[in-house]
LOTORGU-172676 format. One record per residue (C-alpha): x, y, z; residue number from 0. Coordinates in nm, 4 decimals, always signed. Layout:
% residues N
- X	Y	Z	NUM
...
This chain:
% residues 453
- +0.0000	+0.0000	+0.0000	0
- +0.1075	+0.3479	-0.0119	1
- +0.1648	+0.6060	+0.2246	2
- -0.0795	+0.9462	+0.2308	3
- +0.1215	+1.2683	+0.3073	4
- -0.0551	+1.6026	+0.4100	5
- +0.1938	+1.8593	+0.4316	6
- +0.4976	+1.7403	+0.7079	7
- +0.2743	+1.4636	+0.8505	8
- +0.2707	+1.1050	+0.7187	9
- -0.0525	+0.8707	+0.8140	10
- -0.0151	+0.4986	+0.7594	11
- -0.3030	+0.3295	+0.7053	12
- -0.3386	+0.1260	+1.0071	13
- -0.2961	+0.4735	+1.2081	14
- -0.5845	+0.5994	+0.9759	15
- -0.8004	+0.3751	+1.0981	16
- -0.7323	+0.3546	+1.4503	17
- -0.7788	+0.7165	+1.5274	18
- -1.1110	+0.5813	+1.3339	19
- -1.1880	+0.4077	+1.5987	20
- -1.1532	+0.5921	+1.8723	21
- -1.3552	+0.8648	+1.7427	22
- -1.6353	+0.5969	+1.6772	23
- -1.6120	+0.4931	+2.0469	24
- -1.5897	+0.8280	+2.1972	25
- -1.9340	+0.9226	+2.0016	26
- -2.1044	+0.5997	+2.1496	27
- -1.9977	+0.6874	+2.4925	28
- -2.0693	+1.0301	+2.4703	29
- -2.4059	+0.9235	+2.2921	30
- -2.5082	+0.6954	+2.6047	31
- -2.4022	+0.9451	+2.8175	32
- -2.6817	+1.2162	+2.7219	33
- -2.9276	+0.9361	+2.6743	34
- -2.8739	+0.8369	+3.0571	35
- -2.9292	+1.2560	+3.1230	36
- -3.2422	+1.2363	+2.9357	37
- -3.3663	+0.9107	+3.0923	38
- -3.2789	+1.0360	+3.4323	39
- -3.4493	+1.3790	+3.3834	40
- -3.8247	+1.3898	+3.4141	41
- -3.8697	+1.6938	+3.1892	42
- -3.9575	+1.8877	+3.5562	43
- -3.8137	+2.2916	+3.5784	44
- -3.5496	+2.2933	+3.8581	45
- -3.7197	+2.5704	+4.0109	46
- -3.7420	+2.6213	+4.3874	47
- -4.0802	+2.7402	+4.5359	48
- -4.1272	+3.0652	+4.7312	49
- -3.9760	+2.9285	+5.0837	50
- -3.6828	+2.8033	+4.9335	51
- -3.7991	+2.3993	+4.9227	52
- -3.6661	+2.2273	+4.6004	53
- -3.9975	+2.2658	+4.3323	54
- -4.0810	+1.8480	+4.3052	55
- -4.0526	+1.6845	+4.0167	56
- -4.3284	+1.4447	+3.9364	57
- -4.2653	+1.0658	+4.0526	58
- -4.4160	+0.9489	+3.6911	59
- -4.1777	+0.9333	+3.3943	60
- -4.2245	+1.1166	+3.0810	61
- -4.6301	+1.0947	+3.0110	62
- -4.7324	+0.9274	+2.6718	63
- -5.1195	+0.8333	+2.5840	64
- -5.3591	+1.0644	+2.4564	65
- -5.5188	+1.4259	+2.5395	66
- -5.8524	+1.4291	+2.6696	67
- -6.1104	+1.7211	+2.8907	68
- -6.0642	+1.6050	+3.2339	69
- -6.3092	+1.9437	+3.3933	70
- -6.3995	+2.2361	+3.1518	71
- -6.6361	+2.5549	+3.2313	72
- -6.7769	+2.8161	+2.9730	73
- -6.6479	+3.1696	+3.0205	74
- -7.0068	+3.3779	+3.0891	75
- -6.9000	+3.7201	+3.1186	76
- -6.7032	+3.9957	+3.3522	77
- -6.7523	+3.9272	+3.7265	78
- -6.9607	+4.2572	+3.8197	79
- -6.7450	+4.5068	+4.0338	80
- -6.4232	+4.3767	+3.8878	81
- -6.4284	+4.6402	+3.6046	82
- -6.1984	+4.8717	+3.7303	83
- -5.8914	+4.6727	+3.8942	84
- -5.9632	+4.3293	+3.8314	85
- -5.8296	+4.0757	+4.1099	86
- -5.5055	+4.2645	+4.1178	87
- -5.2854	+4.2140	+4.3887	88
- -5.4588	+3.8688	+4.4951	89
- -5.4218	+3.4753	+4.4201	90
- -5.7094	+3.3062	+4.2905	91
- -5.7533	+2.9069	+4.3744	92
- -6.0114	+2.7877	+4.1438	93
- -6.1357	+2.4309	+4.3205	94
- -6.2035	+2.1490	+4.0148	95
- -6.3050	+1.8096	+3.9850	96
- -6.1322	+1.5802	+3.7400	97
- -6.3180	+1.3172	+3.5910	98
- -6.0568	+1.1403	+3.5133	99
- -5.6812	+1.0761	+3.5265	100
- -5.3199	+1.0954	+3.3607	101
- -4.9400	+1.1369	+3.4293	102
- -4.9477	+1.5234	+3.2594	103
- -5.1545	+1.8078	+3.2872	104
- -5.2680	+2.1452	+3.1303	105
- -5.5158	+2.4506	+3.1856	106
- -5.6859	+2.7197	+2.9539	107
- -5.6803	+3.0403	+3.1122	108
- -5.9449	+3.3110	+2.9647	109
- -5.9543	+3.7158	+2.9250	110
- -6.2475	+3.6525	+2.7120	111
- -6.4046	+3.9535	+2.8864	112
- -6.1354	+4.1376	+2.9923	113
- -6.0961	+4.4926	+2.8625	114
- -5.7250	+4.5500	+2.8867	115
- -5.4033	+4.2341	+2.8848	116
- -5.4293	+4.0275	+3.2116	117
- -5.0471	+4.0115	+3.3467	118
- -5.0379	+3.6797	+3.5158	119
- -4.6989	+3.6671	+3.6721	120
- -4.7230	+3.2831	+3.8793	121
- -4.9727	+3.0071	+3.8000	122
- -4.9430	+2.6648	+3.9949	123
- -5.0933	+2.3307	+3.9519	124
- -5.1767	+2.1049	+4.2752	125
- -5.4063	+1.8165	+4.4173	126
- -5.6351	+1.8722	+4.6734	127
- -5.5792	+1.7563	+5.0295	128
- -5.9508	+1.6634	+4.9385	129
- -6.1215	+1.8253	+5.2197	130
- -6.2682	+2.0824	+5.0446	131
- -6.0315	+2.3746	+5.1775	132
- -5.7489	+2.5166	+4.9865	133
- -5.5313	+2.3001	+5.1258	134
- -5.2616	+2.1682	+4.8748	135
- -5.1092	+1.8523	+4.8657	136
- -4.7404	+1.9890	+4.8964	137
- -4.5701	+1.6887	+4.6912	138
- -4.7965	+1.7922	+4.3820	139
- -4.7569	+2.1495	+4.3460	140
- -4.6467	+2.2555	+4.0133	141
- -4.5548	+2.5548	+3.8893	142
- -4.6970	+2.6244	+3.5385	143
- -4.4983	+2.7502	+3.2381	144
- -4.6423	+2.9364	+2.9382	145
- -4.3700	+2.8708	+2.6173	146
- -4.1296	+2.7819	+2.9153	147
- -4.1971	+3.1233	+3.0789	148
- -4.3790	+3.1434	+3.4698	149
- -4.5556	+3.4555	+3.3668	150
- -4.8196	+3.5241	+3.0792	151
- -4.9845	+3.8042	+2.9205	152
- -5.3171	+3.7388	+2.7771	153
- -5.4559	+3.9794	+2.5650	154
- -5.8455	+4.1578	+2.6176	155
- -6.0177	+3.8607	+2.4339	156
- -5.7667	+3.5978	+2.4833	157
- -5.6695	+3.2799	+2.6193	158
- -5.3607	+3.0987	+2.7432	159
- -5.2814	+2.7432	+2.7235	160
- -4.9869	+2.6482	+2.9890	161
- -4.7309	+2.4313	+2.9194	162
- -4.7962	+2.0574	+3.0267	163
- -4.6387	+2.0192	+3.3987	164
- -4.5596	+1.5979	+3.4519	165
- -4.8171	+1.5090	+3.8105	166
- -5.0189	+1.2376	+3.8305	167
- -5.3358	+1.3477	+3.8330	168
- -5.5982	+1.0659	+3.9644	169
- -5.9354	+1.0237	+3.8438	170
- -6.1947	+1.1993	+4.0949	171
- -5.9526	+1.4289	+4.2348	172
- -5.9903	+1.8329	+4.3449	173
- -5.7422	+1.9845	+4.1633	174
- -5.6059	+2.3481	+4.2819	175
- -5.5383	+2.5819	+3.9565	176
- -5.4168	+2.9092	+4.1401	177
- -5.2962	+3.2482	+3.9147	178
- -5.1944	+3.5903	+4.0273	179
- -5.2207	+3.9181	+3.8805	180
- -5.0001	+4.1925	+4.0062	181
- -5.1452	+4.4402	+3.7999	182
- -5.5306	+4.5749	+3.7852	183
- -5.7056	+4.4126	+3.4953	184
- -6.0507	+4.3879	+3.4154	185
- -6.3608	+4.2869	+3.4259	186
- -6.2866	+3.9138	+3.5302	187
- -6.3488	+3.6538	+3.3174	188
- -6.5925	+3.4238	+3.5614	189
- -6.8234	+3.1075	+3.5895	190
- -7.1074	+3.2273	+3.8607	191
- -7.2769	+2.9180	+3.9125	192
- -7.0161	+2.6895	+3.9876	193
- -7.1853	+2.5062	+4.2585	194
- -6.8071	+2.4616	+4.3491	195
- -6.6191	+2.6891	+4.6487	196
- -6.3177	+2.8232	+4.5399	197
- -6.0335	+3.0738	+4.6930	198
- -5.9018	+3.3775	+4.7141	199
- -5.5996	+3.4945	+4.9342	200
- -5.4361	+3.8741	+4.9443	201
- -5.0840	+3.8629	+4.7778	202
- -4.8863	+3.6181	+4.5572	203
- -5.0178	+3.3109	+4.7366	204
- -4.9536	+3.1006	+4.4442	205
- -4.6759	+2.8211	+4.5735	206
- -4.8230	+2.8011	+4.9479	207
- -4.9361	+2.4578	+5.0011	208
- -5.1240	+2.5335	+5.3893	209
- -5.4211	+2.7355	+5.2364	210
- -5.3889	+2.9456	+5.5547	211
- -5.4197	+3.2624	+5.3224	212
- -5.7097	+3.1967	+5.1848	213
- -5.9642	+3.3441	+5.3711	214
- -6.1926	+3.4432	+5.1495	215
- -6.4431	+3.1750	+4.9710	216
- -6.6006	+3.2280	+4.6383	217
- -6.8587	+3.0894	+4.4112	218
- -6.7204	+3.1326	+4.1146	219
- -6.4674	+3.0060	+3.8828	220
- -6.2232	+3.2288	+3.7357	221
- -6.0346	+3.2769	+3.4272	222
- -5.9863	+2.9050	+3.4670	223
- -6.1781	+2.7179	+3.2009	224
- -6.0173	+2.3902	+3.1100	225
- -5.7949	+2.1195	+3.2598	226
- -5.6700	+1.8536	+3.0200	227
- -5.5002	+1.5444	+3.1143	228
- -5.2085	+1.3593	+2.8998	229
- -5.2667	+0.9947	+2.9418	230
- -5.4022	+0.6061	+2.8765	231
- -5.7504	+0.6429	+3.0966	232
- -5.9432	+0.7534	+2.8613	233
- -5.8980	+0.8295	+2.4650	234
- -6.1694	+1.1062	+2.4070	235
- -6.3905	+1.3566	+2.5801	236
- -6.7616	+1.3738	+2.5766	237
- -6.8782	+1.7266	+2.5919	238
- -7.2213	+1.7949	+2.8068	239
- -7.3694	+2.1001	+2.5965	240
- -7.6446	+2.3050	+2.7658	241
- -7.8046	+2.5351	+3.0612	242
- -7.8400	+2.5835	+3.3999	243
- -8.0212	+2.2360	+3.4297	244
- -7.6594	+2.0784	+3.2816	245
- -7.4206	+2.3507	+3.4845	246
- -7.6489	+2.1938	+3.8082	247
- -7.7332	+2.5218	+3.9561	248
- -7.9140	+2.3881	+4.2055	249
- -7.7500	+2.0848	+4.2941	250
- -7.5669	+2.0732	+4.6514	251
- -7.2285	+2.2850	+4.6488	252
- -6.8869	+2.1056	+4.6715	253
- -7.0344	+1.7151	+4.5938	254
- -7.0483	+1.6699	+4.2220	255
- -7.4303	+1.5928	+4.1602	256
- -7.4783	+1.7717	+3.8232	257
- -7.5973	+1.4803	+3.5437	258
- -7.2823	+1.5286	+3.4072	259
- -7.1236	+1.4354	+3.7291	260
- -7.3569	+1.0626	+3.7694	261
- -7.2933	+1.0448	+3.3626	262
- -6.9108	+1.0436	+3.4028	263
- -6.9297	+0.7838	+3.6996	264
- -7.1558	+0.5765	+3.5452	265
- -6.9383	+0.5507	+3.2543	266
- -6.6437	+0.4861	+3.4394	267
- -6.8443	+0.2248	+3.7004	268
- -6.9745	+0.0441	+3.3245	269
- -6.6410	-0.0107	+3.2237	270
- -6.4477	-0.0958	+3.4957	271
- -6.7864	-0.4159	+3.5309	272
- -6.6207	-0.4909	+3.1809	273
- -6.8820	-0.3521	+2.9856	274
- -6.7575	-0.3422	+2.6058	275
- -6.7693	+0.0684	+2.6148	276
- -6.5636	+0.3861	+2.4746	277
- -6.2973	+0.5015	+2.7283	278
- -6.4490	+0.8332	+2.7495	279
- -6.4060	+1.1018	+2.9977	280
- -6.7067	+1.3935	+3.0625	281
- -6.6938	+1.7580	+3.1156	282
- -6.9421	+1.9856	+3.1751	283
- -7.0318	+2.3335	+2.9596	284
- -7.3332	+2.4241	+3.0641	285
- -7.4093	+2.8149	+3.0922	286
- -7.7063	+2.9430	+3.3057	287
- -7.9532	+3.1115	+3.1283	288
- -7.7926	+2.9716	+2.8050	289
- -7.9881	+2.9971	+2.5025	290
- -7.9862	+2.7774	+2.1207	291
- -8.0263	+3.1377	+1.9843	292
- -7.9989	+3.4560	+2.1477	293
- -7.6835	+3.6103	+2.3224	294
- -7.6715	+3.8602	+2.5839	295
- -7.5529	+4.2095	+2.5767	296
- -7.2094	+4.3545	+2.5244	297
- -6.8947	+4.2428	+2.2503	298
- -6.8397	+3.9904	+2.3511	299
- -7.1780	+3.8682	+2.3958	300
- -7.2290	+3.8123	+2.7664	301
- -7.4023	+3.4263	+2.7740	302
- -7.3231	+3.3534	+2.4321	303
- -7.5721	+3.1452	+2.2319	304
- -7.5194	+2.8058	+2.1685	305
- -7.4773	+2.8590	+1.8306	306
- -7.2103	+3.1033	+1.8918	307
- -7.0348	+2.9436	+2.1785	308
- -7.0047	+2.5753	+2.0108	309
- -6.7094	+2.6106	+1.8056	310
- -6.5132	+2.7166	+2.1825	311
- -6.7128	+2.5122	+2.4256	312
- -6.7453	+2.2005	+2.2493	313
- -6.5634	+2.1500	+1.8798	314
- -6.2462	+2.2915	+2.0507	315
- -6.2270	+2.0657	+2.3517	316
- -5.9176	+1.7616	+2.3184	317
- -6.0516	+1.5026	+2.1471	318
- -6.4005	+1.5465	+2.1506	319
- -6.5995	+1.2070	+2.0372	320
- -6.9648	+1.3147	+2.1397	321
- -7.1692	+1.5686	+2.2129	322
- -7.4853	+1.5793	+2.4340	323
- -7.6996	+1.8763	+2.3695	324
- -7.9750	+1.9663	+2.6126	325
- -8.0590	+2.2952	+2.5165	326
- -8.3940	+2.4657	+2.4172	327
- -8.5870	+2.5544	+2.7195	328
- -8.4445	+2.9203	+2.7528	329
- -8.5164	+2.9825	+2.4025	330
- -8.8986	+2.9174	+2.5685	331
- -8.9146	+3.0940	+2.9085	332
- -8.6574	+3.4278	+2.7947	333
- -8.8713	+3.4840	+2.4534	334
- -9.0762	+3.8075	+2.5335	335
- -9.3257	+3.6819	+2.3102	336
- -9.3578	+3.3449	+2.2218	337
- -9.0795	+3.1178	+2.0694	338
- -9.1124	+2.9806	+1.7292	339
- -9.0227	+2.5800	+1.7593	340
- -8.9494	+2.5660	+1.3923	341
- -8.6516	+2.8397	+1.4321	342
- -8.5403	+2.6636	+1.7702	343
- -8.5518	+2.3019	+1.6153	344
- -8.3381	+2.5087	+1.3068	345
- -8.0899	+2.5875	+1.5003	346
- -8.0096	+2.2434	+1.7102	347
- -7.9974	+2.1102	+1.3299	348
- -7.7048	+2.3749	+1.2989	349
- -7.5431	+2.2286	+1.5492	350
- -7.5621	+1.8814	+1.4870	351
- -7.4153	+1.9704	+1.1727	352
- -7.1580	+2.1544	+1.2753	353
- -7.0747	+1.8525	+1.5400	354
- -7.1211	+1.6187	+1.1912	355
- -6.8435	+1.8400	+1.0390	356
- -6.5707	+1.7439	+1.3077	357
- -6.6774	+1.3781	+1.3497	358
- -6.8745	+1.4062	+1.6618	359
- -7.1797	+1.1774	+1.7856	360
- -7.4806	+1.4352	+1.8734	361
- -7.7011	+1.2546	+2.1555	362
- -8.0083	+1.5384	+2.2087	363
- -8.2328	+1.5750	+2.5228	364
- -8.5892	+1.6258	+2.5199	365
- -8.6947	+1.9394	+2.7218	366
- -8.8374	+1.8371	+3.0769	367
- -9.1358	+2.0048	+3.2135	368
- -9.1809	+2.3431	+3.3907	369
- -9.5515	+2.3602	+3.4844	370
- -9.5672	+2.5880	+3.8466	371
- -9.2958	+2.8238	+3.7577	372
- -9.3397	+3.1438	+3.7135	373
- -9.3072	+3.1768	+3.3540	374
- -9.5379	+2.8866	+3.2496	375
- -9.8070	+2.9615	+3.0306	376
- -9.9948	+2.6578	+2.8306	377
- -9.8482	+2.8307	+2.5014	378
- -9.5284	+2.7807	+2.6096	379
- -9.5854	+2.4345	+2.7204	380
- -9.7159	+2.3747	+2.3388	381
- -9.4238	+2.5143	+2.1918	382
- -9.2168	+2.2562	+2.4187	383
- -9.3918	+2.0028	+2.3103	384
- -9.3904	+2.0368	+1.9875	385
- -9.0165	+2.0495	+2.0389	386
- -8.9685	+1.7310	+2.2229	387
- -9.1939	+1.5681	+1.9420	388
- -8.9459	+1.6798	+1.6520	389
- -8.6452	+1.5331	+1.8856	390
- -8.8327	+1.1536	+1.9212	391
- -8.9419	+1.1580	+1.5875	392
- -8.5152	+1.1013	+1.5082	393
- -8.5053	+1.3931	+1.2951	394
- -8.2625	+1.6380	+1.4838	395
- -7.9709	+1.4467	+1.6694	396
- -7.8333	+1.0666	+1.6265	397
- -7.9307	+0.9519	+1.9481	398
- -8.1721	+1.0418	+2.1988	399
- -8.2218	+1.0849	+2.5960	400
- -8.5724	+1.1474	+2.7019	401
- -8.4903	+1.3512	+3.0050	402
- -8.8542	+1.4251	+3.0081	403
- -9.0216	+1.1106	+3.0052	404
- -8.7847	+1.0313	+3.2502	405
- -8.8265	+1.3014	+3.5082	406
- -9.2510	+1.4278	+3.4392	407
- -9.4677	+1.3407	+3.7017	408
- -9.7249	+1.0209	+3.5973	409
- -10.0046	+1.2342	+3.7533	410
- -9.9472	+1.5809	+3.5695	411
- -9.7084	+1.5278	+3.2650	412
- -9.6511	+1.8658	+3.2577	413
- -9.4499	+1.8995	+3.5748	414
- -9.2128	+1.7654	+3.7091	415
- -9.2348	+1.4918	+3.9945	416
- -9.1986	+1.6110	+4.3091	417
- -8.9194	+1.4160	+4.4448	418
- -8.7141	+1.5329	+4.1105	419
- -8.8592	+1.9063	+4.1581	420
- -8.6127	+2.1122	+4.3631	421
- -8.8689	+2.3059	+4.4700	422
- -8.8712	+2.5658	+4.1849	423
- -9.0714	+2.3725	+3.9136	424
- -8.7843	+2.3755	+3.6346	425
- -8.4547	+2.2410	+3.7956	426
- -8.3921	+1.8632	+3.9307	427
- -8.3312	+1.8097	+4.2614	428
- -7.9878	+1.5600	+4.3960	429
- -8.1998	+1.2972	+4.3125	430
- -8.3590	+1.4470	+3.9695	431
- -7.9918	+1.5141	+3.8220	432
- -7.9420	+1.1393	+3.8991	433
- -8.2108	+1.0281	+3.7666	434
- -8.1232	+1.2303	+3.4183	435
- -7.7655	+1.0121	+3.4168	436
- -7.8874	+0.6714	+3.5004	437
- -8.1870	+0.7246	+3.2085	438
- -7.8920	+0.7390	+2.9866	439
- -7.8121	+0.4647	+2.7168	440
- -7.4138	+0.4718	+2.7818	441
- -7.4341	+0.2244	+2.4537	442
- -7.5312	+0.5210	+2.2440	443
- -7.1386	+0.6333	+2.3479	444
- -7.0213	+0.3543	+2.0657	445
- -6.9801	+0.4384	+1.7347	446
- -6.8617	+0.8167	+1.7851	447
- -6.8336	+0.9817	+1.4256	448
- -7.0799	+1.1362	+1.1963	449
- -7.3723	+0.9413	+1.1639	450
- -7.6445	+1.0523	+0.8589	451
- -7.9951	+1.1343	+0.9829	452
């Protein structure tokens, strides 16, 4: 063989490829050495929290599976007297209920309604010592990132998505979202009837675990209005798509009675029996007051319609398989005059179509009875009939609940039995929201995609 000169220096061969080989072997060691990093690194920030204790990691590795709605709220409008300065200066601890689990999570924050940017300089993540206080579980608090940065501006009209923080989050569990806002911002972006009692605590509160600070309960949920979970419990979200009779208004505060509530247990109660069902988690955007039709006042519309409000509330929510509308009666007791059943039964059509579009199931509700309250006339009660009659005769969704069959007292079908009647003549009592989730078919859950009417 010959020998190769560059300039002075003369390489045999065999040198050649021997320093070959050590270069190969010093890339697979330095290869294995970032690969152990990696392995060993949970993907946690090394931050410390506000007394100094090491910020945990989570005791999960890396989270794989699939996105799905673990607890979602609609965004109604600005919290009245927070027009001015917001919640500045204070830390809000929203209180939710997951309906079920995974090894990441992730929260929507909203300035829907806001006026001016919301500054948001600390947002934290935590379970629930589960005794309904504000009491974090101290080995679970997370800080939350937004594109790897602790603080967040959202825009008047905006939302923020946080980064996903690794904690195991179990199915069932209160979860603590807390945010602060040094700066005045406002009106708040709220949920009134949360039937849910949340926090609020003077100063940056965000990181402390005791709750001690929090001395002052609310009824509201705010700018909070999703938690997602990142994980193998379930592989899609079912959306619950209505008013106040789906939000649960007057179901008992702090123990998870609204249909929606029963619905997602049943589902999960079904499966784990080893009934041959969809792995499906529930959450729950139901608006007060909400209407198929008309808005409220204001830009944005305060109470948005459901036609204007599905695109955020439901088409928008992580894998979304099915939808279950059970929305009408509004359009019937708010109408100053008398509602048209043709234009109402119009637009639930829109929706379902707009569900159809994105590959959702649509199960519909029949409207229950409302005989005794204030606003029932026997015109009205006509034009919900002739509502309900449209919905059984298969013509509007792909699936039906009869809500009203179900809950109508035998003796007067035009109210509702007493022992489902809260005591107002339109809303369920405890036992009338459970009585809505057990009267539905969880087999209407299978075979989620667009299905031709």
């Amino acid at each position: 063989m010959t020998e190769r000169h560059d300039g002075d220096a003369t390489v045999s061969p065999a040198r050649h490829r021997a320093i070959l080989s050590a270069l190969v072997a010093l890339v697979v060691a330095l290869s294995a050495a970032i690969y152990v990093a990696a392995a060993a690194d949970d993907g946690t920030p090394r931050h410390t929290l506000a007394d100094g204790r090491p910020h945990h990691g989570s005791a999960a590795p890396a989270s794989t599976g699939t996105w799905v709605g673990a607890w979602a709220t609609a965004p109604v409008g600005g919290e009245p007297g927070t027009e001015a300065a917001g919640l500045a200066g204070r830390s809000v601890r929203n209180v939710v209920h997951a309906s079920t689990g995974g090894t990441s999570a992730r929260v929507t924050l909203s300035n829907l309604y806001g006026r001016t940017p919301l500054t948001l300089t600390h947002a934290t993540l935590a379970l629930s010592t589960g005794d309904g206080s504000a009491t974090a579980d101290a080995e679970t608090m997370r800080r939350l990132t937004f594109d790897g940065s602790t603080g967040v501006v959202i825009p008047a009209g905006g939302q923020a998505v946080s980064d996903a923080a690794p904690v195991t989050i179990p199915r069932g569990a209160d979860v603590l979202v807390t945010t602060y806002s040094p700066t005045a911002s406002g009106p708040v972006t709220y949920h009134p009837h949360a039937q849910q009692t949340s926090y609020v605590a003077t100063g940056d509160r965000t990181e402390d675990a005791t709750g001690t600070p929090y001395t002052q309960q609310t009824p509201y949920w705010r700018y909070l209005t999703a938690l997602d979970v990142l994980g193998n419990e379930a592989v899609g979200t079912v959306v619950a798509f209505g008013d106040s009779i789906t939000d649960g208004v007057t179901s008992t505060t702090g123990t998870n009675r609204r249909w929606p509530d029963v619905l997602s247990g049943r589902l999960r109660g079904a499966l784990e029996s080893g009934e041959r069902l969809p792995r499906y988690s529930v959450v729950n955007e139901g608006i007060s007051g909400n209407q198929v039709l008309v808005g409220g006042p204001g830009r944005p519309a305060e109470n948005q319609s459901g036609l204007d409000r599905f695109d955020r509330d439901v088409l928008s929510r992580p894998n979304a398989k099915a939808v279950v509308i059970a929305l009408g009666i509004n359009d019937i007791l708010r109408n100053p005059g008398l509602a048209d059943p043709d234009r109402v039964v119009t637009g639930l059509r829109t929706l379902v179509r707009q569900a159809h579009g994105h590959g959702l199931k649509v199960i519909g509700a029949t409207l229950m009875p409302f005989k005794g309250h204030p606003r029932y006339t026997p015109e009205r009660e006509a034009v919900r009939q002739r509502i309900n009659e449209e919905i059984r005769d298969g013509g509007v969704y792909d699936a039906v609940v009869d809500f009203d069959k179900a809950l109508k007292d035998p003796y007067d079908p035009r109210r509702l039995r007493p022992e489902y009647d809260c005591g107002d003549h339109l809303h369920p009592s405890d036992l009338g929201y459970r009585t809505m989730a057990k009267t539905f078919d969880l087999s209407t859950l299978n075979n989620t995609g667009q299905a031709e009417l």
